[in-house]
C-alpha positions as MATLAB code, in Angstrom:
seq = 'XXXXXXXXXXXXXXXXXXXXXXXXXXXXXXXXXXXXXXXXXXXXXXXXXXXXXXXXXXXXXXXXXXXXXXXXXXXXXXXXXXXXXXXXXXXXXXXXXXXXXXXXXXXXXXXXXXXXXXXXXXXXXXXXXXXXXXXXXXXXXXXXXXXXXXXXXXXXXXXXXXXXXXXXXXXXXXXXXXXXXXXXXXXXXXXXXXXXX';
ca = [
       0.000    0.000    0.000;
       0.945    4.067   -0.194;
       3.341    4.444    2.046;
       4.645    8.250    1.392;
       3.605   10.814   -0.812;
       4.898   14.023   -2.203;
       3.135   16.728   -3.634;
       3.524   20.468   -4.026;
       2.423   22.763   -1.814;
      -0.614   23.743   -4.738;
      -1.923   20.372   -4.744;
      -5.524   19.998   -5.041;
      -7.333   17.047   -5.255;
     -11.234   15.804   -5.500;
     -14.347   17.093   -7.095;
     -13.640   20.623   -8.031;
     -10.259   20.382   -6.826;
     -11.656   20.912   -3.110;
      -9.498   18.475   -1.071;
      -6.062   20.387    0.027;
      -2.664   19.469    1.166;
      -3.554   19.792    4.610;
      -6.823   18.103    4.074;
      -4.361   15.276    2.753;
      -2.075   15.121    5.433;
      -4.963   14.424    7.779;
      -5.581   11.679    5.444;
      -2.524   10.438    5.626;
      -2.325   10.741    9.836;
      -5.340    8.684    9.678;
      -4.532    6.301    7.352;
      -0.424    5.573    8.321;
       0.975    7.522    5.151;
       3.342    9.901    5.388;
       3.232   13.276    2.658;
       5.818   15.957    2.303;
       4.841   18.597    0.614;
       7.139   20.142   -1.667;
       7.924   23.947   -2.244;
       7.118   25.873   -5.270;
       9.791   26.375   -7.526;
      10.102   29.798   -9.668;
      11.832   29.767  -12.975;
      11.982   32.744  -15.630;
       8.748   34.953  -14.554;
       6.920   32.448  -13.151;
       5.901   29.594  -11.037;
       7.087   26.255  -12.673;
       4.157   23.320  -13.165;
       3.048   20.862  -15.269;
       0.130   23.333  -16.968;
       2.655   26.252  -17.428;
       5.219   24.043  -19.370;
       2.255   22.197  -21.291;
       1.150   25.745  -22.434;
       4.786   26.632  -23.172;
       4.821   23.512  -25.570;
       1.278   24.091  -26.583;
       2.376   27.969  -27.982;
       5.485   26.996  -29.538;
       7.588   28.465  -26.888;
      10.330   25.389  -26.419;
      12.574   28.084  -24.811;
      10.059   29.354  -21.602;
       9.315   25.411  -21.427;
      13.146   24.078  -21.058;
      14.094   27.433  -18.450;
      11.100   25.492  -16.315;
      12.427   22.027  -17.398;
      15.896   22.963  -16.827;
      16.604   21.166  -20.221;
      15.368   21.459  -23.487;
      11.926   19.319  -24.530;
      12.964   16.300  -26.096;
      11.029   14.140  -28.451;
      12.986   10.596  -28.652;
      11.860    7.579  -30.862;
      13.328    4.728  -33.166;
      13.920    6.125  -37.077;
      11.442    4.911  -39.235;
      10.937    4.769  -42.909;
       8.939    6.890  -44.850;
       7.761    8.147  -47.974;
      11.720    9.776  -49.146;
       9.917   13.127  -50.136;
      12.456   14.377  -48.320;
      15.383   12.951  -49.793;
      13.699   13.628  -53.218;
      13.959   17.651  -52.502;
      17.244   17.650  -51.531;
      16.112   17.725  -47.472;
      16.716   13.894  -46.831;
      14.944   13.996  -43.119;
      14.711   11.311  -40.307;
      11.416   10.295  -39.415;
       9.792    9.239  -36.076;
       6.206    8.061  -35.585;
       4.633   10.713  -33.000;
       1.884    8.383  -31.962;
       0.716    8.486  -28.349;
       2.797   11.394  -27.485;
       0.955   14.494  -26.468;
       2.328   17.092  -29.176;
       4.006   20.396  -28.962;
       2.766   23.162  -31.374;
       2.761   21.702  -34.644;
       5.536   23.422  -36.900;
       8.960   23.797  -38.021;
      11.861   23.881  -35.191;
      15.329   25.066  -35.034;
      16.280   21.475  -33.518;
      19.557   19.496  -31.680;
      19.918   16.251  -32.533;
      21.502   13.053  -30.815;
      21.570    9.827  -32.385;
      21.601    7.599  -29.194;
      23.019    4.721  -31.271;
      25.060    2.669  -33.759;
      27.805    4.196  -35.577;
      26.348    7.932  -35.932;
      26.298    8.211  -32.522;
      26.843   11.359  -31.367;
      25.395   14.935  -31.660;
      24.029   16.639  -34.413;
      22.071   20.505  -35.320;
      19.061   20.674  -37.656;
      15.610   21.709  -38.366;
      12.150   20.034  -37.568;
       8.694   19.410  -39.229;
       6.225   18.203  -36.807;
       3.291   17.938  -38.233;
       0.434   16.270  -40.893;
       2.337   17.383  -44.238;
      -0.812   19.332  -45.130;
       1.251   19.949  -48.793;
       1.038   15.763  -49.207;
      -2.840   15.599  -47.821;
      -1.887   13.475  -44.346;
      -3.194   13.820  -41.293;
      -0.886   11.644  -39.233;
       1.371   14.082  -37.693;
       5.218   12.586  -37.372;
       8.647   14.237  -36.996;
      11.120   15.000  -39.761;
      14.438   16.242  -38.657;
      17.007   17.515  -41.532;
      20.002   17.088  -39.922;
      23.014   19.845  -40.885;
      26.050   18.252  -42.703;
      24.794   14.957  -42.546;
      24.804   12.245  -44.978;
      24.110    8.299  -43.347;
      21.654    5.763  -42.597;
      19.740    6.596  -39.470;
      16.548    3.700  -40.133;
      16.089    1.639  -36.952;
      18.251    4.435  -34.706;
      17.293    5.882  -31.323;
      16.569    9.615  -32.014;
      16.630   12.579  -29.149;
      14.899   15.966  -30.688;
      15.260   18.675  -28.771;
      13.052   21.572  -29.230;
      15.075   24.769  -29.410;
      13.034   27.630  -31.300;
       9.611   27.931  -32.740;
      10.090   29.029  -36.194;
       6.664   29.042  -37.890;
       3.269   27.240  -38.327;
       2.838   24.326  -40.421;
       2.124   25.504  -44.279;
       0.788   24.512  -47.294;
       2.475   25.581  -50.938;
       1.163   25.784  -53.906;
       3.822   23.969  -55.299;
       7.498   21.850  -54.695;
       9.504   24.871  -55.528;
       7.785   27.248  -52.927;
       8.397   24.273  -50.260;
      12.234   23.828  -51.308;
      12.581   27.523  -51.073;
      10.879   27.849  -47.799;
      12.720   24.546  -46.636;
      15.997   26.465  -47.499;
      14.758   29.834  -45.569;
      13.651   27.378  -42.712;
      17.450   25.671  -42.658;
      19.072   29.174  -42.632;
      17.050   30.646  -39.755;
      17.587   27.419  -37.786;
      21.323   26.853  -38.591;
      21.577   30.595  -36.783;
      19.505   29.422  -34.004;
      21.825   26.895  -33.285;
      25.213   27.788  -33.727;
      24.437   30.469  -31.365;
      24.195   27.932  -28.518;
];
């Protein structure tokens, strides 16, 4: 059975959020548990919780989430296959199923990169699509990471993604050579992004 708990000291709990820490350590008197209750930690402007650095995610602002996080957001998955669209406009891109995850804003990222295995290992800088490819007519969102000076064969590799900047909403062209050129803009903005860390 519970033997301990540990919230923070804003912890609510029941129908309408009515029960309170101190109504839980009574609880937990009563019932042999013991709670701590853990202090509120401040970060950037503001109070750091779970909502604030959902919202953070939520608005495309990676950078408020990881000063709360104290790292940057990380997406991590196995390299999958995919349709080599990417590949085919010059932008050959790693791909990682998103399912089950709950998603950031959907959009193109200034991104770090760490291939977690086999003989790439190591760290990388690159830009992001995460999204539906609305310019392909999907609606299963999914990662694609261009990776900066990179040429190799990342299928069945452990990925880390790591959020740095928000660099626009996800877009649909009227055509391949408005995508390559925005692609290109995309890569410049991001390659800045990054070699500034």
């Amino acid at each position: 059975g519970l033997r301990h708990l540990v919230v923070g000291a804003d912890f609510c709990f029941g129908k309408g959020r009515a029960g309170t820490v101190e109504d839980l350590q009574h609880f937990g008197a009563e019932m042999g548990f013991g709670v701590t209750v853990a202090p509120l930690i401040e970060a950037g402007e503001g109070q750091v919780s779970s909502t604030s650095i959902r919202s953070a995610l939520a608005e495309g602002r990676p950078r408020d989430a990881a000063t709360q996080l104290g790292h940057w957001h990380r997406i991590e998955g196995i390299v999958i296959g995919g349709e080599q669209r990417g590949r085919e406009l010059g932008y050959p891109t790693a791909n990682m199923s998103l399912e089950g995850l709950h998603l950031p804003k959907l959009g193109v990222y200034a991104v770090l990169v760490d291939v977690l295995d086999g003989p790439f290992q190591g760290s990388y800088r690159g830009a992001t699509s995460l999204g539906v490819r609305p310019m392909f007519g999907e609606n299963t969102p999914n990662l694609e990471t261009f990776i900066f000076d990179f040429s190799g064969d990342l299928y069945g590799s452990n990925l880390s993604v790591a959020l740095v900047d928000f660099l626009r909403p996800e877009l649909k062209f009227d055509g391949l050579e408005a995508l390559i050129e925005q692609m290109q803009r995309d890569c410049d903005q991001a390659r800045k992004i990054v070699a500034a860390l």
